[in-house]
N, C-alpha and C positions, 0 to 999 in steps of 0.2 A: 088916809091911805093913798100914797101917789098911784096917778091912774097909767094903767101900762101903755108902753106903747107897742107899734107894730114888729121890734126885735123881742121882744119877751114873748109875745103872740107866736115868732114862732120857733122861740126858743121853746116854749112852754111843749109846743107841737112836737118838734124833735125829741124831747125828753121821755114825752108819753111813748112814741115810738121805741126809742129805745125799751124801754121798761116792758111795752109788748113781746118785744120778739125775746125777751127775755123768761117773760110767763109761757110764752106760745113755744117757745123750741128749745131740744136739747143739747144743741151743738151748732151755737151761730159762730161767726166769725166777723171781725171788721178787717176788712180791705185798705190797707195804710199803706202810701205812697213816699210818705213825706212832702206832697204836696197841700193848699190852702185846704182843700175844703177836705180833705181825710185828718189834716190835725182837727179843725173845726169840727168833724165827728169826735175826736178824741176829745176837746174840751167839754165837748156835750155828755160825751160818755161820764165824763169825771162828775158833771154835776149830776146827772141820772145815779151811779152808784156810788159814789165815796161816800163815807170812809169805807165803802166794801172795797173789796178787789173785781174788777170788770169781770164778768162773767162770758165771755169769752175771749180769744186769743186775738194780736192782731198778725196779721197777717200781708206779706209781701210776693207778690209777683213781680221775680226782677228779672226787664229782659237782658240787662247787661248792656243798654246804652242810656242809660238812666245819667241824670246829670249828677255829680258829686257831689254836690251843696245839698241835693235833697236827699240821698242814701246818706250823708254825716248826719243831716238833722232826723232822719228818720230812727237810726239810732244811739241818737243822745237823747230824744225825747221817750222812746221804749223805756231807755236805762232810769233818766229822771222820772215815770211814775212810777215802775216796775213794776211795768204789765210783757207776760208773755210776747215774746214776736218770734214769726213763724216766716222763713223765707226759704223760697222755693224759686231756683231757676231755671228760666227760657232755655237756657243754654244745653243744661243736663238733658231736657224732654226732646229737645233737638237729635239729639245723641240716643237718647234711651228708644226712640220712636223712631230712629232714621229719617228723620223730617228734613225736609228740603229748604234751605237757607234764601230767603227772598235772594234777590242780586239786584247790581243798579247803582245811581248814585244815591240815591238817601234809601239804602236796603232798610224798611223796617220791621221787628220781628213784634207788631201789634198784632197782627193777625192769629201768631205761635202762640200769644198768651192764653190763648181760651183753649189750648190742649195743657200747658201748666195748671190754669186754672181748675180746670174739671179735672183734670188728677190728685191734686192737690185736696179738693172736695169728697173725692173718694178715696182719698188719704185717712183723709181726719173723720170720716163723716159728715161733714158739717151739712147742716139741711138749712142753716140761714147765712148766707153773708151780707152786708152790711155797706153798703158805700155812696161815695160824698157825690154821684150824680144828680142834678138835676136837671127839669122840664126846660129850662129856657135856654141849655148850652145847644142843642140843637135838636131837628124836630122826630128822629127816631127816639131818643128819649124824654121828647114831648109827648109820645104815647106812653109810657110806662104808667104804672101803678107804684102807689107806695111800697107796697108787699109785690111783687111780680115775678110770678111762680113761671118756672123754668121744668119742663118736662125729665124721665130719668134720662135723656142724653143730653141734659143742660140746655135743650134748645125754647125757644122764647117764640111766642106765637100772638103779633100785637092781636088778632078776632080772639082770642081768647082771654081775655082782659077780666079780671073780676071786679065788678061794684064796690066802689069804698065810700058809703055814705054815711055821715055823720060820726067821722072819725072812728070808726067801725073797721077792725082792719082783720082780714081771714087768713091763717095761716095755716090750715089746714090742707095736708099734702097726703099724698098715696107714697107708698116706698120708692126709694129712689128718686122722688121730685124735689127739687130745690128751691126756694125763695130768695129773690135776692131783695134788699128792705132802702130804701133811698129816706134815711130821715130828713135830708135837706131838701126832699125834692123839690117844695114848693118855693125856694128861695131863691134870689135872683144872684149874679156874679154880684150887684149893688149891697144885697142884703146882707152878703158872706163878709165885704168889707167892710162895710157898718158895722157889724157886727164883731168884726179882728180888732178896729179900731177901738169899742165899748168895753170889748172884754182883756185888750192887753194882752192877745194872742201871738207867740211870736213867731216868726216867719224865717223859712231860709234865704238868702241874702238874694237868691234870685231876681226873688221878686222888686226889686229894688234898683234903680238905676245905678249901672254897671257898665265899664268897659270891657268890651268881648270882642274879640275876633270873628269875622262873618262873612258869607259869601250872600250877595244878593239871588233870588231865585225865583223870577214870575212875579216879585213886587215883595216878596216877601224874606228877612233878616235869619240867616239857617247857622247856627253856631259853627264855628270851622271844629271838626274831633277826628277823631280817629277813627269813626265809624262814617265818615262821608267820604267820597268819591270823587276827591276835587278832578275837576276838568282842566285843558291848557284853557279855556276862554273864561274860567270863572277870576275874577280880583278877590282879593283878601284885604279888606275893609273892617277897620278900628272904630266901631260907635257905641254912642252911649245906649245901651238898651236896658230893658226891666221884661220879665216875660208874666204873660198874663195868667197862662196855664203852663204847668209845668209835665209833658210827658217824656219820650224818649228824646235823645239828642237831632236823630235822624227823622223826625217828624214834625217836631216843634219849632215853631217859628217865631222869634222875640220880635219885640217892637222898640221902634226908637222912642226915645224916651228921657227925660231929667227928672221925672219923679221918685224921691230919694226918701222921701215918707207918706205913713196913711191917709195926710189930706191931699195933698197933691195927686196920690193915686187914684181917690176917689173924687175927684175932679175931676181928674184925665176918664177915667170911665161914664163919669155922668155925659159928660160929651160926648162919647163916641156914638158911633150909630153902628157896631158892628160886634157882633157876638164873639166871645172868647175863641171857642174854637173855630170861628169864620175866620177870624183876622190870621189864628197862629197855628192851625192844626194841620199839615201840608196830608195826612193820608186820608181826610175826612172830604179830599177833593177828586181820591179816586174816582167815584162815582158819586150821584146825586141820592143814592142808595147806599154808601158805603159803609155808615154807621151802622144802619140798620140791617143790614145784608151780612155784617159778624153778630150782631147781638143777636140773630135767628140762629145762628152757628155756637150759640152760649159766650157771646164776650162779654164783658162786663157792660 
């Protein structure tokens, strides 16, 4: 019998997970992006249930500056397994709640998503969702739990952490409490591509060295769209980029780049000394707190 290595470890992991919150709750949800590590749930999902049908929905928070390549690929890959997809916009809750529009040059509507989100939760009911965060993208979600129970106004309290020893995981909730469940948590940005590249996971072109349109900004590559705020002093610069993590247009920051496949990719990250969303996430620099300070507020 070949002996496993550390991707099956914690493929193995993830799977169990899943299957959990499958036993443990009546109305979970996965949180689909279309980006790396929410398909990478969704491969996982396929090995966890098929030939069933996933036993819950997946699910989209779009705030309408989402890059194109990932809302195509989010649904062509819905359509190819045909599983449920639920989407719910930023935009509508804007409007429905008279919610106030960031303003600015890179106005981002990250912060609106946790008023879609918890609507959307008490939409559906859902008491589990589901998604591709992990510990090491940065250190508010270096405190989570695998299972990390969210109060009835969705809000996240890291002193109140529960014990998860020996893969031992409690889902156990009062009414109105939500769980939200990180099967990848324990895995690194490394792992997730090791892991895209073994299993022939495919990817939206994003991620992939690309010419794009860019404004420089504080050191950092900002895609030129419709939703940014050019200034008379910013230049409009043609470079080769690939983006690391993929969120809104208005936040996220590509990287230059000539890596055009999986080895070169994970090359270029074994080098790096700089964490995904350090290098490319511009609203995670509001404050030293900023992650952490919406997840208290129920972001994802």
């Amino acid at each position: 019998m070949p002996r496993l290595d550390y991707l099956d470890h914690l493929e193995s992991e993830a799977i169990h997970i899943f299957r959990e919150v499958a036993g443990q709750f009546e109305k979970p949800a996965l949180l689909f992006s279309g980006g790396k590590d929410s398909i990478t749930l969704v491969h996982l999902a396929l090995k966890a249930f098929r030939p069933g049908k996933f036993p819950f929905p997946l699910v989209h928070i779009d705030t309408g500056h989402n890059f194109p390549e990932a809302l195509e690929f989010r649904d062509a890959l819905a359509s190819e397994i045909g599983e449920k997809l639920i989407v719910r916009k930023v935009e509508d809750t804007i409007k429905a709640r008279h919610l106030t529009e960031p303003k600015g040059k890179f106005a981002s509507r990250n912060a609106l998503q946790t008023y879609t989100l918890l609507d959307t939760i008490e939409e559906f009911k859902f008491d589990a969702c589901i998604g591709g965060a992990r510990r090491d993208e940065e250190k508010a979600r270096a405190k989570e739990r695998i299972f990390s129970v969210r109060d009835e106004f969705g809000q996240w309290d890291p002193k109140r952490q529960r014990p998860e020893l020996w893969n031992i995981f409690n889902g156990r909730i009062h009414k109105g409490e939500n769980v939200r469940v990180f099967p990848i948590s324990n895995w690194t940005e490394l792992d997730v591509w090791n892991y895209i590249r073994r299993e022939k996971i495919a990817l939206p072109s994003i991620y992939f060295a690309h010419d794009r349109k860019v404004i420089e900004h504080e050191g950092q590559l900002v895609a030129l769209s419709d939703f940014i705020q050019l200034e008379d002093t910013d230049t409009v610069l043609t470079k080769q980029v690939r983006y690391r993590t993929v969120g809104d247009m208005t936040c996220t920051a590509a990287v230059e780049s000539s890596a055009n496949n999986l080895d070169d990719i994970i090359r270029e990250i074994t080098a790096t000394k700089t964490s995904e969303r350090g290098e490319t996430r511009i609203d995670d620099k509001v404050s030293e707190a900023a992650m952490e300070d919406r997840k208290k507020n129920g972001y994802f």
